[in-house]
TORLUM-114360 format. One line per 10 residues: number of its first residue (from 1); their letters; for each residue x, y, z of C-alpha. Coordinates in steps of 0.1 Angstrom, whole numbers, plus 5000, padded with zeros to 4 digits. Example, Ala and Ser with C-alpha at 12.3 -4.5 7.8 and 13.67 -1.06 7.14 Angstrom:
1> as> 5123 4955 5078  5137 4989 5071
***
This chain:
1> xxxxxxxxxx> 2487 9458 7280  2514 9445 7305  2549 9453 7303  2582 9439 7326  2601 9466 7345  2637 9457 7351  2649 9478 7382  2614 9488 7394  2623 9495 7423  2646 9519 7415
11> xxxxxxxxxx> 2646 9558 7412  2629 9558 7380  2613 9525 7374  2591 9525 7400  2579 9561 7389  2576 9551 7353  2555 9516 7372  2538 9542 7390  2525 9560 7361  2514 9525 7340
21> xxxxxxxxxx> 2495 9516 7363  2480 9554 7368  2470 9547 7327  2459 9514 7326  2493 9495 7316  2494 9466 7341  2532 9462 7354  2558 9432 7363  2585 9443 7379  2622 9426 7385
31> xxxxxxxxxx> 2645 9437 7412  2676 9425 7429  2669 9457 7456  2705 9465 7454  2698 9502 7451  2657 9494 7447  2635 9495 7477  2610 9476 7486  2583 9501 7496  2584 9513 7458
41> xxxxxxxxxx> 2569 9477 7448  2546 9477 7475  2512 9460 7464  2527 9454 7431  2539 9421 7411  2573 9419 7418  2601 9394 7413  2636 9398 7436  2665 9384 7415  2689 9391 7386
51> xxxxxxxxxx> 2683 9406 7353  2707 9378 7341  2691 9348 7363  2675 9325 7330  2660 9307 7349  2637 9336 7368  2630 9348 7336  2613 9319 7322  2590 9316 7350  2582 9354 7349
61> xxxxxxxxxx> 2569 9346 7311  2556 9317 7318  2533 9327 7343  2525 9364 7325  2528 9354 7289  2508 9388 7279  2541 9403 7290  2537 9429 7258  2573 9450 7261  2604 9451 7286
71> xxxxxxxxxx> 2612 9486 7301  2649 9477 7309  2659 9503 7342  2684 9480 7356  2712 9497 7357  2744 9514 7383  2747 9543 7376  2775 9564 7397  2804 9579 7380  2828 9578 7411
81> xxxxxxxxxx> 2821 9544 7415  2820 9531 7380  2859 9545 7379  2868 9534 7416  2855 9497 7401  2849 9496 7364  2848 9454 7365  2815 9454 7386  2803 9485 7363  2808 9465 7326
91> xxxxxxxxxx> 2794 9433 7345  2761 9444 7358  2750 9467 7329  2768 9454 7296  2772 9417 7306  2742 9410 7328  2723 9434 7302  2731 9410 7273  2722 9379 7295  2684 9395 7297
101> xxxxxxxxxx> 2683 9401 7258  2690 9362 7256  2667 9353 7277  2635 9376 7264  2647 9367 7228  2641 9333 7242  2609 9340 7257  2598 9354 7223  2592 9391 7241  2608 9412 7206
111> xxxxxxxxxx> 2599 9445 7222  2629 9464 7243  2626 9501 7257  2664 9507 7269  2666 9534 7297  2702 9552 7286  2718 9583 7291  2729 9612 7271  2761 9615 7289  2774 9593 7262
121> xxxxxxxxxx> 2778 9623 7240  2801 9648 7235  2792 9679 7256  2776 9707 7235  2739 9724 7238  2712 9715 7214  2727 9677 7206  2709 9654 7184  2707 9620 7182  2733 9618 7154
131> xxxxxxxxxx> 2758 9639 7177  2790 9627 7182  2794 9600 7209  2825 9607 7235  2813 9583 7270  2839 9598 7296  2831 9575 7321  2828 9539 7329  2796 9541 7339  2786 9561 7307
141> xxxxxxxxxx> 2805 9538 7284  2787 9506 7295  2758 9522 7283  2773 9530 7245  2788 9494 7246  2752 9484 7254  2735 9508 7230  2759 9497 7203  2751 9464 7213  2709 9461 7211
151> xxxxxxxxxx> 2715 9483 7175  2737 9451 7162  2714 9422 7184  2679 9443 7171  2696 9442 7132  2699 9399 7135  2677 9392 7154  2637 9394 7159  2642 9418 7187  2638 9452 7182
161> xxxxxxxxxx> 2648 9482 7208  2646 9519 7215  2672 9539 7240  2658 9566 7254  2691 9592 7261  2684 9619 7292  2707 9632 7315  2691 9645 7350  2657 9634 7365  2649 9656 7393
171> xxxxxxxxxx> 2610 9656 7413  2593 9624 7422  2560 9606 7416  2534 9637 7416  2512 9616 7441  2548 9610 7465  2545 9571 7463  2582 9571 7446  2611 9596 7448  2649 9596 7449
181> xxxxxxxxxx> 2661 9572 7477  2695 9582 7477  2702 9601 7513  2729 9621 7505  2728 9629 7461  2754 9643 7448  2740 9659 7418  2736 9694 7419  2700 9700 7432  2708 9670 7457
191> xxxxxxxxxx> 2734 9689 7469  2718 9723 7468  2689 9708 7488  2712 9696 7512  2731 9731 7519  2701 9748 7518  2683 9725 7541  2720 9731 7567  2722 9768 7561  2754 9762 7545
201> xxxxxxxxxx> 2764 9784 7509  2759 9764 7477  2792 9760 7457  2786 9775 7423  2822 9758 7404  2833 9787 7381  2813 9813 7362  2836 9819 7335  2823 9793 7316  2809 9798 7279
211> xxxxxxxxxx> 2774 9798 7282  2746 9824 7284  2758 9832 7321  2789 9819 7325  2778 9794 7344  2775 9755 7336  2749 9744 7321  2732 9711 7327  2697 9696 7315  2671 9686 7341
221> xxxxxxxxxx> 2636 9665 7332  2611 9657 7357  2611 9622 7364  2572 9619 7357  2578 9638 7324  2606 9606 7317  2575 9581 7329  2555 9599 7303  2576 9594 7272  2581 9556 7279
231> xxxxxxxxxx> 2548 9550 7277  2545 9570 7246  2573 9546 7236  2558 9518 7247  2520 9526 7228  2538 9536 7198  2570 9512 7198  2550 9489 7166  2550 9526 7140  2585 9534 7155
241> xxxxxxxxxx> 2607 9506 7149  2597 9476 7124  2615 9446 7110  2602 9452 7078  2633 9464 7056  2607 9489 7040  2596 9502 7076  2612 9521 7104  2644 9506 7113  2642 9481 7143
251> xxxxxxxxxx> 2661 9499 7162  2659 9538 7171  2677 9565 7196  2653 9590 7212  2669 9621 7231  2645 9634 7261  2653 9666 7280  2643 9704 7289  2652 9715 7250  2670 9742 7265
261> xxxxxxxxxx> 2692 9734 7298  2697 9747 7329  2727 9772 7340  2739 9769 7378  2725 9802 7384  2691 9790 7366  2685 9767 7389  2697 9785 7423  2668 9815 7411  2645 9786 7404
271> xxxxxxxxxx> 2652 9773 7439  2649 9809 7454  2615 9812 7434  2599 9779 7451  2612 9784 7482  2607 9819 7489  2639 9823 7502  2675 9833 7487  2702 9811 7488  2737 9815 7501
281> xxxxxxxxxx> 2759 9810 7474  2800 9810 7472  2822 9808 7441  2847 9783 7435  2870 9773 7409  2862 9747 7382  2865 9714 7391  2887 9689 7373  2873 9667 7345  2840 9694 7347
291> xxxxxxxxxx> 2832 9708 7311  2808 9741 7301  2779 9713 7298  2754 9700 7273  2716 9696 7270  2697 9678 7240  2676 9686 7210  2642 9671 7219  2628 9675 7179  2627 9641 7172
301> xxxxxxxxxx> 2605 9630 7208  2578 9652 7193  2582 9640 7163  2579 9602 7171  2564 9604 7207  2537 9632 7207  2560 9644 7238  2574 9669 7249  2580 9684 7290  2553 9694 7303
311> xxxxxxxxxx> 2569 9703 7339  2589 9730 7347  2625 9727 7367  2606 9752 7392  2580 9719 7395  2608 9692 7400  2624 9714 7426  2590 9715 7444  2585 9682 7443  2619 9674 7453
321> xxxxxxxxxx> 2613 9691 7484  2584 9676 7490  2599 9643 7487  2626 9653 7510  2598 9660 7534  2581 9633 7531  2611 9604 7524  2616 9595 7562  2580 9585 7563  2579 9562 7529
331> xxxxxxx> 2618 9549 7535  2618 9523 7566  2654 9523 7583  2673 9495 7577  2660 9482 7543  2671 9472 7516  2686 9501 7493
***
């Protein structure tokens, strides 16, 4: 089997490239290396140019016509900057993102895998897939345009899609090829990781918030745990979506998470736990915009993927520090991002 990997040079394609080829799925990967890098496609089959470039497209089929799904990872993805520049946000991921379903459709590849986010819904703990939607960014609303797109696109046409909806990858490829190449994240283990590593206190915004701690409460999934359930989806996309009005639907939403969230203070005792050491901590008011949280009901993953996590947040924060460790060695100076 060989699939095409848009963005797989990125964050979390080239982990989920990474762990094809670890299981026998031969990879093609397409990246423009505006946030990708090349290191992550080092020694791989790789093409540098747009997810909406026709023409690039054809000649990727046409010289790997076994091309048996697209994995589409091509995405921007900050919330500050989709809001600063919401133009360049619907541009690159809903109108470049329809340009690339045009162009497989074309190419006859009827098989999509749609990395999305969950932060298209509504915050709450234990959401569904048949939660109500409320996107409160640009960033996250060009991905429910583009979801409500491929559901209209896979219902005409012979293409048929699945989104996969998680919030917060944290760790990096188990074997350290791969790994967050953001220098300074602003999520909160990024940030944590950064005040821990300068001995500064960790900013822990509001505790009066209503969940089991009174701290927020965010879901985290190791990144390898994310490459696992694509190529679940991937090996089982044929039983899970169909054409055939009397089959699955052709197109289908898939949340992916912990199950159960993660509260601030979670994850700073999770921290402590790996690193042996505690953590200097201050509280701070809430922030503007910030909400109690949300995490997803993972039922239906086991249900259709055989999958569920299989790696702790105490494993992702390991391997984040390791990564961290190890990044200035993988991550030549003055590449490409």
């Amino acid at each position: 089997m060989k699939v095409l990997i848009t963005g797989g040079a990125g964050f979390i394609g080239s982990t989920i490239a990474s762990a094809c080829l670890d299981n026998g799925i031969d990879v093609v990967i397409l990246d423009d290396l505006s946030t990708g890098r090349t290191e992550f496609v080092e020694g791989r089959t790789w093409y540098r140019g747009d997810i909406a470039d026709g023409d690039l497209i054809d000649r990727i089929f046409a010289e790997h016509p076994d091309i048996h799904a697209s994995i589409g990872c091509a995405a921007k993805i900050v919330v500050p900057e989709s809001v600063a520049d919401p133009l360049f946000y619907y541009t690159e991921n809903v109108a470049k993102g329809l340009a690339l379903l045009g162009h497989l459709n074309r190419n006859g590849c009827e098989r999509f895998l749609f990395s999305s986010s969950a932060a298209i819904y509504e915050a709450g703990q234990g959401i569904t897939e048949t939660a109500p939607l409320n996107p409160m960014s640009p960033y996250a609303r060009t991905k429910a345009h583009f979801e409500n797109a491929l559901e209209d696109i896979a219902a005409g046409t012979p293409l048929r899609a699945i989104s996969l909806r998680y919030f917060n990858p944290i760790g990096c490829d188990p074997k350290l090829r791969s790994g967050l190449q953001v220098m300074q994240p602003t999520h909160a283990l990024g940030v944590l990781i950064d005040a821990f590593h300068a001995g500064r206190p960790f900013p822990v915004t509001g505790t009066d918030w209503e969940t089991r701690d009174g701290t927020g409460i965010r879901d985290y999934v190791h990144v390898h745990d994310l490459a696992r359930a694509h190529i679940a989806a991937v090996r089982r996309f044929d039983t899970i979506t169909s054409n055939d009005a009397d089959a699955a639907a052709p197109y289908r939403v898939i949340n992916l998470g912990s199950g159960t969230g993660t509260t601030v203070f979670e994850l700073i005792k999770a921290f402590e736990n790996v690193t042996g050491r505690a953590l200097a901590t201050e509280t701070v008011g809430r922030r503007p915009g910030d909400n109690a949280g949300a995490y997803p009901d993972i039922t239906l993953a086991g249900e259709l993927l055989g999958w569920e996590p299989a790696l702790s947040v105490e494993q992702g924060i390991s391997d984040s520090l390791a990564w961290f460790a190890r990044r200035p060695l993988v991550l030549t100076e003055g590449s490409e991002e």
